[in-house]
TORPAKOL-107644 format. One record per residue (C-alpha): residue number from 1; z negated, y, x negated. Coordinates in Angstrom, 1 decimal. Each point is the difference from the previous one (the first is absolute). Layout:
TORPAKOL-107644
<node><nr>NUM</nr><zz>Z</zz><yy>Y</yy><xx>X</xx></node>
...
end
This chain:
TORPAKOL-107644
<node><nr>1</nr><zz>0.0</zz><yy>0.0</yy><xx>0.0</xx></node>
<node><nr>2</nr><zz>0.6</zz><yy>4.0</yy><xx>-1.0</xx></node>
<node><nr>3</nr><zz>-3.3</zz><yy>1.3</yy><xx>-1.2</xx></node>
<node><nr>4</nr><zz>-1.2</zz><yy>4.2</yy><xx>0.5</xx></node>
<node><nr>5</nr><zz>-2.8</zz><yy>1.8</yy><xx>-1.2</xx></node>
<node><nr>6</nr><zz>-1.3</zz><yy>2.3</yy><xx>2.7</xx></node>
<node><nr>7</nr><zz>-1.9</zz><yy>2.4</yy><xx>-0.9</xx></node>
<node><nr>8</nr><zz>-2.4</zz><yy>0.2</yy><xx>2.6</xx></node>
<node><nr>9</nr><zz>-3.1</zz><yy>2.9</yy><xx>0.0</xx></node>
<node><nr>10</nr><zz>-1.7</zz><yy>-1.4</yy><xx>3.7</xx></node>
<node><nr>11</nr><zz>1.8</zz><yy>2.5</yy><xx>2.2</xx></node>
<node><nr>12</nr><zz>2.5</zz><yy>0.1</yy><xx>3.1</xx></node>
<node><nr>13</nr><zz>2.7</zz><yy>0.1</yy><xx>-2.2</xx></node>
<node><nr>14</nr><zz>-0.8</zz><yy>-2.0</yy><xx>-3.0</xx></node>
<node><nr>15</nr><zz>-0.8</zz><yy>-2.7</yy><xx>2.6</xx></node>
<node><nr>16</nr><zz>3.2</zz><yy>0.4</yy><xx>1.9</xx></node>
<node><nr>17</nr><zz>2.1</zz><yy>-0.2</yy><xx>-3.1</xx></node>
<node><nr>18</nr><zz>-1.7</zz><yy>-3.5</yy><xx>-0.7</xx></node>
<node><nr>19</nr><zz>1.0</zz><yy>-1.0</yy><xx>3.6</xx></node>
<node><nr>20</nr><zz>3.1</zz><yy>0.5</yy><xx>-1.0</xx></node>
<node><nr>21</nr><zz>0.2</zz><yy>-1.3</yy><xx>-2.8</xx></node>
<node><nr>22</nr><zz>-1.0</zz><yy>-3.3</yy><xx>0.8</xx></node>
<node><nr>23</nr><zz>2.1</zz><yy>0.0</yy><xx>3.5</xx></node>
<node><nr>24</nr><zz>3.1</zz><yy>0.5</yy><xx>-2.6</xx></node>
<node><nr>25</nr><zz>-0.9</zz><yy>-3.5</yy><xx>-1.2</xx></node>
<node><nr>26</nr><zz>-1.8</zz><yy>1.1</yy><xx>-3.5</xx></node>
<node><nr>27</nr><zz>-2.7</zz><yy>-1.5</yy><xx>-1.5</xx></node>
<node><nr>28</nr><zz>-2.2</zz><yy>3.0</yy><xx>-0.2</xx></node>
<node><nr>29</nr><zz>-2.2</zz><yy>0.7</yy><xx>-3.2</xx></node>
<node><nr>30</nr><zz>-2.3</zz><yy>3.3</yy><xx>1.1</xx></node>
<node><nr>31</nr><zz>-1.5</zz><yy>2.4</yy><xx>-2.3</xx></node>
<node><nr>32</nr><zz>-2.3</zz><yy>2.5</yy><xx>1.0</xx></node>
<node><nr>33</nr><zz>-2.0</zz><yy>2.6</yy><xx>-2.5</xx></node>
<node><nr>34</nr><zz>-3.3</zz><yy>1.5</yy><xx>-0.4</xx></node>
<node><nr>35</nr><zz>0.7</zz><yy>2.9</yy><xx>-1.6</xx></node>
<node><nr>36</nr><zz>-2.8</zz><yy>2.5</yy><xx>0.7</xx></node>
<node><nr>37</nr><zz>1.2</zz><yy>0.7</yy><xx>3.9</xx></node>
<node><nr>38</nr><zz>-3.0</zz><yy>1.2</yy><xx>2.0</xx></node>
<node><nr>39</nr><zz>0.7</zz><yy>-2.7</yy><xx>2.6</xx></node>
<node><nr>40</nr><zz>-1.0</zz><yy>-3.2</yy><xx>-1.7</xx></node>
<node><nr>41</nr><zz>0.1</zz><yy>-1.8</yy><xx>3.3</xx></node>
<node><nr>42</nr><zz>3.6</zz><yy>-0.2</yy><xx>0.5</xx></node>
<node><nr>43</nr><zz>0.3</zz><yy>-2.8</yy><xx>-2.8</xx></node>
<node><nr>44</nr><zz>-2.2</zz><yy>-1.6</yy><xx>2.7</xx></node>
<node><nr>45</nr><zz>2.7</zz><yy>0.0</yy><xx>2.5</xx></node>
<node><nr>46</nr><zz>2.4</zz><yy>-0.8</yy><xx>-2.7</xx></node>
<node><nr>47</nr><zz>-1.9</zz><yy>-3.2</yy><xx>-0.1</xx></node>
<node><nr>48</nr><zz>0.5</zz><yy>-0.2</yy><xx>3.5</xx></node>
<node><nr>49</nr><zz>3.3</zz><yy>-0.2</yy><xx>0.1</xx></node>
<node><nr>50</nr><zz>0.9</zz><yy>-2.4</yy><xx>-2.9</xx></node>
<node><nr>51</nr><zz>-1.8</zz><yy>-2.6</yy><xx>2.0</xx></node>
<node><nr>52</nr><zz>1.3</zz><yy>1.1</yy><xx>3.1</xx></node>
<node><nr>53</nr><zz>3.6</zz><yy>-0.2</yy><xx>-1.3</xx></node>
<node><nr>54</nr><zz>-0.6</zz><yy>-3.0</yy><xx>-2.9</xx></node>
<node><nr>55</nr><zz>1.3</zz><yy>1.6</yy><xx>-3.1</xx></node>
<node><nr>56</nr><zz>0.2</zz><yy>-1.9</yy><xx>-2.9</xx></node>
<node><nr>57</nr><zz>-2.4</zz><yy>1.5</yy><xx>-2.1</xx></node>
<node><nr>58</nr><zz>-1.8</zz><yy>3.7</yy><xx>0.2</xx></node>
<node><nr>59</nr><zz>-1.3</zz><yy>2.1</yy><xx>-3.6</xx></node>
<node><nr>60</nr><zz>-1.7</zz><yy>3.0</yy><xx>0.5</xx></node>
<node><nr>61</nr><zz>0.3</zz><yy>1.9</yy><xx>-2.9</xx></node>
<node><nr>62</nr><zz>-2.9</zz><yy>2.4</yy><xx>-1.6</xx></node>
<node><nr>63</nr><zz>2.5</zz><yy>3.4</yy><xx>-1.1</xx></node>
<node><nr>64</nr><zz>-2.3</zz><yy>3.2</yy><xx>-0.2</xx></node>
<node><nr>65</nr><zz>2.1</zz><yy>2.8</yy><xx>1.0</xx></node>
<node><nr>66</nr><zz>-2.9</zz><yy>1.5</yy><xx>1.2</xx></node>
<node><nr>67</nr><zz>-1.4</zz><yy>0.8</yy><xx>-4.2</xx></node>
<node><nr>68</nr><zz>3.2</zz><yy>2.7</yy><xx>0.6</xx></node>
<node><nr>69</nr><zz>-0.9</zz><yy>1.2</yy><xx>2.9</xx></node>
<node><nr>70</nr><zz>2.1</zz><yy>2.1</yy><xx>2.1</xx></node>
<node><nr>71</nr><zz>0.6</zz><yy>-0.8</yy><xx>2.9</xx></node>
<node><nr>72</nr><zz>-2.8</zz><yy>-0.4</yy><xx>3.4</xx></node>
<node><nr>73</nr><zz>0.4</zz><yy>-3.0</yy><xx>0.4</xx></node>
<node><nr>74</nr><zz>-0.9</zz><yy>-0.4</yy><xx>-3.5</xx></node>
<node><nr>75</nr><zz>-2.6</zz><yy>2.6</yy><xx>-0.9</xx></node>
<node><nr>76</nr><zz>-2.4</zz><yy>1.0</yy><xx>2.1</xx></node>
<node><nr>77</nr><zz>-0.3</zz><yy>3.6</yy><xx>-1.2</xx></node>
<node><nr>78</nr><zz>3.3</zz><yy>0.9</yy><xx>1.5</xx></node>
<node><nr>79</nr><zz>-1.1</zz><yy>0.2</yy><xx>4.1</xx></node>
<node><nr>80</nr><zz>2.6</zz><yy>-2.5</yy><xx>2.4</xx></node>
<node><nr>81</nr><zz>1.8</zz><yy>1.8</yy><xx>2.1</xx></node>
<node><nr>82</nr><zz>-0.7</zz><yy>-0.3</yy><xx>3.9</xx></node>
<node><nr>83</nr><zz>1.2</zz><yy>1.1</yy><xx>3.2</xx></node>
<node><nr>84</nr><zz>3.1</zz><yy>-2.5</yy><xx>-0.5</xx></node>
<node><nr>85</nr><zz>2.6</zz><yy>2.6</yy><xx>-0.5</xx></node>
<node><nr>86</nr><zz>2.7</zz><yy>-0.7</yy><xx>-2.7</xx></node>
<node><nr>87</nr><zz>-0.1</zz><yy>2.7</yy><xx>-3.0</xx></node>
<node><nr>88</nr><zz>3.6</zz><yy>2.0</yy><xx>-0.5</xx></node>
<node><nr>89</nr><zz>-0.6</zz><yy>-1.2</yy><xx>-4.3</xx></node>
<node><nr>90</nr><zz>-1.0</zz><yy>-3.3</yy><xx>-1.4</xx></node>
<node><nr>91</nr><zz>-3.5</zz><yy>-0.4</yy><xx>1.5</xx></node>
<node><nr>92</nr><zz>-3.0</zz><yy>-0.6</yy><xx>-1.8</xx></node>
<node><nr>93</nr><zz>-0.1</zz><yy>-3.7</yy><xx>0.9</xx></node>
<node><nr>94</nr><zz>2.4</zz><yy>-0.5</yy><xx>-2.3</xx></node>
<node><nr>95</nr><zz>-0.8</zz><yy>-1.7</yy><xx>-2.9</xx></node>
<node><nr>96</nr><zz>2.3</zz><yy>0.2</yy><xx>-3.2</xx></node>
<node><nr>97</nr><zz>1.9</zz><yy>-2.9</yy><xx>-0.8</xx></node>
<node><nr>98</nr><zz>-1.5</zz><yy>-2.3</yy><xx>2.1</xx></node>
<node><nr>99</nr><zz>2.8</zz><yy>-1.9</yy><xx>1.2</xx></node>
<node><nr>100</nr><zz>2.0</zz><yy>-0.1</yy><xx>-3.4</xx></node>
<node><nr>101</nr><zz>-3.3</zz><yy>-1.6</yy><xx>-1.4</xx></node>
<node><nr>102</nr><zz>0.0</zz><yy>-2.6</yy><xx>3.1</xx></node>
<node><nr>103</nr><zz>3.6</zz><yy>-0.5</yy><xx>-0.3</xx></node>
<node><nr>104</nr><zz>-0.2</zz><yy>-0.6</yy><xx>-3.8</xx></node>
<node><nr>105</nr><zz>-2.8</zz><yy>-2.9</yy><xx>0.2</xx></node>
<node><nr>106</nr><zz>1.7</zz><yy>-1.7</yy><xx>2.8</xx></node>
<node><nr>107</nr><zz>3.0</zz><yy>0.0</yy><xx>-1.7</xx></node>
<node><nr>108</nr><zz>-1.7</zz><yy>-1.6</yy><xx>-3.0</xx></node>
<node><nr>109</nr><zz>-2.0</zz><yy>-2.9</yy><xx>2.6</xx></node>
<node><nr>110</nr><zz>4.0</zz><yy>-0.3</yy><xx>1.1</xx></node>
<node><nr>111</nr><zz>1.6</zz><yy>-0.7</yy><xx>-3.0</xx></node>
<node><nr>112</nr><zz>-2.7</zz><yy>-2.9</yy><xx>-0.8</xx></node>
<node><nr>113</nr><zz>0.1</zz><yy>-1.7</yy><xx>3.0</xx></node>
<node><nr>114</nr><zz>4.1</zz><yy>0.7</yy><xx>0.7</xx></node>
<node><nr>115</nr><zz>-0.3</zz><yy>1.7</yy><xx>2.9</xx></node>
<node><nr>116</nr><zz>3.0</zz><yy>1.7</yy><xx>1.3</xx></node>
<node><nr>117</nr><zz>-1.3</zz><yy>2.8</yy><xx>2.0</xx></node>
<node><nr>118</nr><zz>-3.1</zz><yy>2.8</yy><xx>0.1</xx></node>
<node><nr>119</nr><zz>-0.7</zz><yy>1.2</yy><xx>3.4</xx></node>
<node><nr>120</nr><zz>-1.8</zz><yy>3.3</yy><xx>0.3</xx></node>
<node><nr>121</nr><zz>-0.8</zz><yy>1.9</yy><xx>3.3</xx></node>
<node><nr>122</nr><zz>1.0</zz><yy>3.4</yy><xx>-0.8</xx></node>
<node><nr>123</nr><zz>1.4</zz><yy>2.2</yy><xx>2.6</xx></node>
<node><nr>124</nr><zz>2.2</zz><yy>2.9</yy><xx>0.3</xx></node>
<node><nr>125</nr><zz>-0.3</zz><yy>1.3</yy><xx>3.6</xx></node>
<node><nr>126</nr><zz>-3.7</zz><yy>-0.2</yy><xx>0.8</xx></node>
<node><nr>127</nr><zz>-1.6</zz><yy>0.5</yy><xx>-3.2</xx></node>
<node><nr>128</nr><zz>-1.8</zz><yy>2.8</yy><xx>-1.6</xx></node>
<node><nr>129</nr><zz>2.4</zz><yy>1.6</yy><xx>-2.6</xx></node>
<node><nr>130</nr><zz>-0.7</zz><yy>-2.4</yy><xx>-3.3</xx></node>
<node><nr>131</nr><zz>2.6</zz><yy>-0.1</yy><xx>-2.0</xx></node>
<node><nr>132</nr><zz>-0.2</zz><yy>-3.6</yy><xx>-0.7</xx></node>
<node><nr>133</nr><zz>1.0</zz><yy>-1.0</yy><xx>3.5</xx></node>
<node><nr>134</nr><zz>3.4</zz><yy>1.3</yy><xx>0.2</xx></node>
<node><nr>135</nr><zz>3.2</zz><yy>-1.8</yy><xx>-0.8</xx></node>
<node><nr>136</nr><zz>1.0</zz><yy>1.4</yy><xx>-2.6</xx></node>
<node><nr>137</nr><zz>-3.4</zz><yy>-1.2</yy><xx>-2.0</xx></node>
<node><nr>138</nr><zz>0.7</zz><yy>-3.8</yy><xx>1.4</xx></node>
<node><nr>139</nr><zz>3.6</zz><yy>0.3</yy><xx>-1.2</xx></node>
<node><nr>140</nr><zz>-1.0</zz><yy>1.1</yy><xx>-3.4</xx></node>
<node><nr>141</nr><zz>-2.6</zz><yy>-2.4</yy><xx>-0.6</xx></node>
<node><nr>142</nr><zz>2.1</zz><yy>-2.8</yy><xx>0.7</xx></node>
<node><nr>143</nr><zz>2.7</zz><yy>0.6</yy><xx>-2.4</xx></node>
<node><nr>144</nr><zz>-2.7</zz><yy>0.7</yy><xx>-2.3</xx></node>
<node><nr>145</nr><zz>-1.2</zz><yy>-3.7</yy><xx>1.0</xx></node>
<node><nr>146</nr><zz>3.6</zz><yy>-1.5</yy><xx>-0.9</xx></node>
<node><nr>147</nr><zz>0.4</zz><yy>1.7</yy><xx>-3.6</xx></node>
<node><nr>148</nr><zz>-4.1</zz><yy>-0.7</yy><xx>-1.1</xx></node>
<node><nr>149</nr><zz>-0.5</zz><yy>-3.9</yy><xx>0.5</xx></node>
<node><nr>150</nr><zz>1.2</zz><yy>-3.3</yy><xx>-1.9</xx></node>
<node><nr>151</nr><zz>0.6</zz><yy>-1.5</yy><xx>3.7</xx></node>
<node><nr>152</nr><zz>2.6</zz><yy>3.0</yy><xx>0.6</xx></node>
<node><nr>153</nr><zz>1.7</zz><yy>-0.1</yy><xx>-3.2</xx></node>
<node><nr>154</nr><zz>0.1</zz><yy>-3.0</yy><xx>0.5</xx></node>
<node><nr>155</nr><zz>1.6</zz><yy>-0.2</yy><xx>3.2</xx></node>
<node><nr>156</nr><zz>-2.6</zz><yy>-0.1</yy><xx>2.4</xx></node>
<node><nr>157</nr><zz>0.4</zz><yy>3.0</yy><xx>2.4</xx></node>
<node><nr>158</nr><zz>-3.5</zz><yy>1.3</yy><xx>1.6</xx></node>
<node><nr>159</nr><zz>0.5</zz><yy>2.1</yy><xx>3.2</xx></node>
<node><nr>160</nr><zz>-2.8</zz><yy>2.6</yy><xx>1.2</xx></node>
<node><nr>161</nr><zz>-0.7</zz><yy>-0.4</yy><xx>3.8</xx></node>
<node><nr>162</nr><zz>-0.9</zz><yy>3.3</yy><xx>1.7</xx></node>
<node><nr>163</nr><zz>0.6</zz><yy>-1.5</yy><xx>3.7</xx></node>
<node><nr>164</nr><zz>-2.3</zz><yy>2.6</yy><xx>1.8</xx></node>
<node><nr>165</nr><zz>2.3</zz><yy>2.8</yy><xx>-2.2</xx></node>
<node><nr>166</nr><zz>1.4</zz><yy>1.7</yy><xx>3.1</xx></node>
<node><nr>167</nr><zz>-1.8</zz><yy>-1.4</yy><xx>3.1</xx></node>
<node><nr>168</nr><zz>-2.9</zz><yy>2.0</yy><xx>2.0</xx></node>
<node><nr>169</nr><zz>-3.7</zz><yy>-0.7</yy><xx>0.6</xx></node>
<node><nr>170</nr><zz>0.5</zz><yy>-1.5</yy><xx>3.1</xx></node>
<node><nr>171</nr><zz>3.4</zz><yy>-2.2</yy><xx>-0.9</xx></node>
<node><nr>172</nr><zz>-2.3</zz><yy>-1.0</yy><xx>-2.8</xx></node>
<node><nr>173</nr><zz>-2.8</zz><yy>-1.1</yy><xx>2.1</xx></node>
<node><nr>174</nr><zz>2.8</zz><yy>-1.3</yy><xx>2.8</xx></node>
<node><nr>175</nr><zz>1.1</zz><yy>-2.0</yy><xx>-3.0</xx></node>
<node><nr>176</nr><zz>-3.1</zz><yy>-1.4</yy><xx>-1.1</xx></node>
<node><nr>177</nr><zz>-1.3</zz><yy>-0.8</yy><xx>3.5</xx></node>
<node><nr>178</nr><zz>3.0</zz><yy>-1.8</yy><xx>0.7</xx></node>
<node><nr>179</nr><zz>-0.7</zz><yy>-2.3</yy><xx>-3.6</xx></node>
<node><nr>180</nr><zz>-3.7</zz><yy>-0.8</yy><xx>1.0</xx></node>
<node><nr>181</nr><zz>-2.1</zz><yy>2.3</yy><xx>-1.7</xx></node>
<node><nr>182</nr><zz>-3.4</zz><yy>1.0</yy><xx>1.2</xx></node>
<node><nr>183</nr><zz>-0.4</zz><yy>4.3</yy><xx>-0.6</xx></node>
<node><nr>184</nr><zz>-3.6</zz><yy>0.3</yy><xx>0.6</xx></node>
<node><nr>185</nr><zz>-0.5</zz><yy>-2.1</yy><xx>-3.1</xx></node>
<node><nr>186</nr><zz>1.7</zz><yy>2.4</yy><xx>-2.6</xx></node>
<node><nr>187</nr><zz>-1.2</zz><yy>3.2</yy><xx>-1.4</xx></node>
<node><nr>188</nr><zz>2.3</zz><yy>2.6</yy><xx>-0.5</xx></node>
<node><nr>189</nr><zz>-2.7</zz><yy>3.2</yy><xx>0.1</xx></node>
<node><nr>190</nr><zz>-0.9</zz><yy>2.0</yy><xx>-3.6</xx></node>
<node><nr>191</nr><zz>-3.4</zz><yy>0.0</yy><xx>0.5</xx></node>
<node><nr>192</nr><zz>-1.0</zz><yy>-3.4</yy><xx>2.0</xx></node>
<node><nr>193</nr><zz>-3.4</zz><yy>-0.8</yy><xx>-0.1</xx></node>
<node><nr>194</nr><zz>-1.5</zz><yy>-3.3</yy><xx>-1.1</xx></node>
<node><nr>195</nr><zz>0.1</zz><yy>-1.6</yy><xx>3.2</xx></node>
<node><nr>196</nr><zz>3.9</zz><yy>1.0</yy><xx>0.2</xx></node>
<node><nr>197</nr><zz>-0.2</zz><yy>2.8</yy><xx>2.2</xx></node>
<node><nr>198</nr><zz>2.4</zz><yy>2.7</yy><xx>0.1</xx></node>
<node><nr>199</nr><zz>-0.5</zz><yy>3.7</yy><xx>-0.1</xx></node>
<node><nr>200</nr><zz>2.1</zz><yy>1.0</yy><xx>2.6</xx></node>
<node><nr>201</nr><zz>0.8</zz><yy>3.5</yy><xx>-2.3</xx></node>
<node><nr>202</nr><zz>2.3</zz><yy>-0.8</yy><xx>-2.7</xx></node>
<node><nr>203</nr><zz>3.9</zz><yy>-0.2</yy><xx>-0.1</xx></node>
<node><nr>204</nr><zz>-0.2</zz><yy>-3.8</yy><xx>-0.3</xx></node>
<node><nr>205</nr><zz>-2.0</zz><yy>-0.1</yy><xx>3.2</xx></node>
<node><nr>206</nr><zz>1.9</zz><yy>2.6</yy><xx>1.8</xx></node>
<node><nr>207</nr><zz>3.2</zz><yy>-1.7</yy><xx>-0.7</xx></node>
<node><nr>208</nr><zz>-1.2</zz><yy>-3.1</yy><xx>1.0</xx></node>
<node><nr>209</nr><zz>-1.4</zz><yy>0.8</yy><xx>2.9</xx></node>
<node><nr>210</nr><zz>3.1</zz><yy>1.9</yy><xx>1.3</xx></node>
<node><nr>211</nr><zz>2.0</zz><yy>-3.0</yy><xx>-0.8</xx></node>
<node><nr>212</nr><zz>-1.9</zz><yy>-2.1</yy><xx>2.5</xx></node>
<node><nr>213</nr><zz>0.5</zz><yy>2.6</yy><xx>2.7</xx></node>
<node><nr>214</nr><zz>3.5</zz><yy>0.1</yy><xx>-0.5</xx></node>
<node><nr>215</nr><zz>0.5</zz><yy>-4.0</yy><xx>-0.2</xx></node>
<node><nr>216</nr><zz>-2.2</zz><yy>0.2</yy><xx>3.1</xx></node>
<node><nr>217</nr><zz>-2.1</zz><yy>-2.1</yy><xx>-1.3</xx></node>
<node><nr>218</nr><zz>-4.1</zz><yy>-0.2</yy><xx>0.5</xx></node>
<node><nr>219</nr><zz>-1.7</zz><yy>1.0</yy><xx>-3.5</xx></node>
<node><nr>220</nr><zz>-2.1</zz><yy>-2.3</yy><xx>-0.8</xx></node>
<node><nr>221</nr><zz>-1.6</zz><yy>2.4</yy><xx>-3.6</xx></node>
<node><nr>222</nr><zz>-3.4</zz><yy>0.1</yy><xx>-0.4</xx></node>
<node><nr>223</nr><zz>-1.4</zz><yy>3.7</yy><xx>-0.2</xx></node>
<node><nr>224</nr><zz>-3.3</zz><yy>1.3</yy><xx>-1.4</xx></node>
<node><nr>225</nr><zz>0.7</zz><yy>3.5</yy><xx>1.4</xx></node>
end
């Protein structure tokens, strides 16, 4: 069988993608990453979902990103936005290089294990102005991918999946609904607390939430406020 790494944080997204993944007949290898986030409970859900949706095998890797700080999400000095409006500039949520750095490792765990795919759950329509979730990133990094391995040289081809790249929230959460995942057991907030529960102020929240209006859907998130 095919094999992917999905990267997979514990969120509506993430989650989705490894839906996906595995309903396009892969054999799904999921990495996930502490890397100084202020919501340590999402690699909870992440857990979650690997059993839920039997991948292979699931690393969680230890990358501080938080020893360089800014971002909120990553230093705690710099206050989270709230209110759930989206910021006209790259918000303060964002934190530098994350997804090259993600990208990178899985394409390393790929390369040893031959997998022929990375799936990542970036998104260009309802997303929050990162730069590392456009298209243009996702087609960079992947002829980056085909010029810095043995396996690619060598003839061995490695595609990166982006399948949530132009769809809504609430296609996204039509989507995932329609492949069997549960939504109340993912955590997509900034600021969860330890029990999982959402903050109902961030962006994350506020675009979740609107997403399950739209879908039409009953949102099953657990708020503390």
């Amino acid at each position: 069988m095919k094999k992917a790494v999905v990267l997979l944080s514990g969120g509506l997204d993430s989650v989705t993608v490894l839906a996906i993944a595995k309903a396009q007949g892969y054999q799904c290898y999921a990495l996930s990453f502490d890397y100084g986030q202020r919501s340590q409970v999402e690699l909870q859900a992440a857990k979650r979902a690997v059993k839920h949706f039997e991948a292979v095998e699931h690393k969680i890797l230890r990358m501080p990103l938080d020893d360089f700080g800014g971002s909120a999400l990553t230093d705690t000095d710099i206050a989270m936005p709230a209110g759930g409006e989206q910021e006209t500039e790259i918000p303060v949520t964002y934190v530098p290089a994350r997804n090259t750095v993600f990208l990178s490792l899985a394409l390393g765990w790929a390369e040893v294990i031959n997998a022929s795919a990375i799936f990542i759950g970036v998104n260009a329509v309802d997303f929050s102005g990162y730069p590392d979730c456009r298209p243009e990133f996702i087609n960079a990094f992947e002829k980056l991918a085909n010029v810095a391995t043995k396996s690619a040289v060598e003839g061995e081809k490695l595609t990166i999946e982006a399948p949530l790249m132009s769809m809504t929230k609430s296609q996204i959460i039509e989507q995932g609904i329609a492949l069997g995942i549960d939504y109340h057991l993912t955590v997509s907030c900034y600021q969860a607390d330890e029990q999982g529960r959402a903050c109902n102020q961030c962006d994350s929240c506020y675009l979740r939430k609107v997403g399950f209006e739209q879908a039409g859907v009953d949102d099953q998130t657990h708020y503390y406020q």
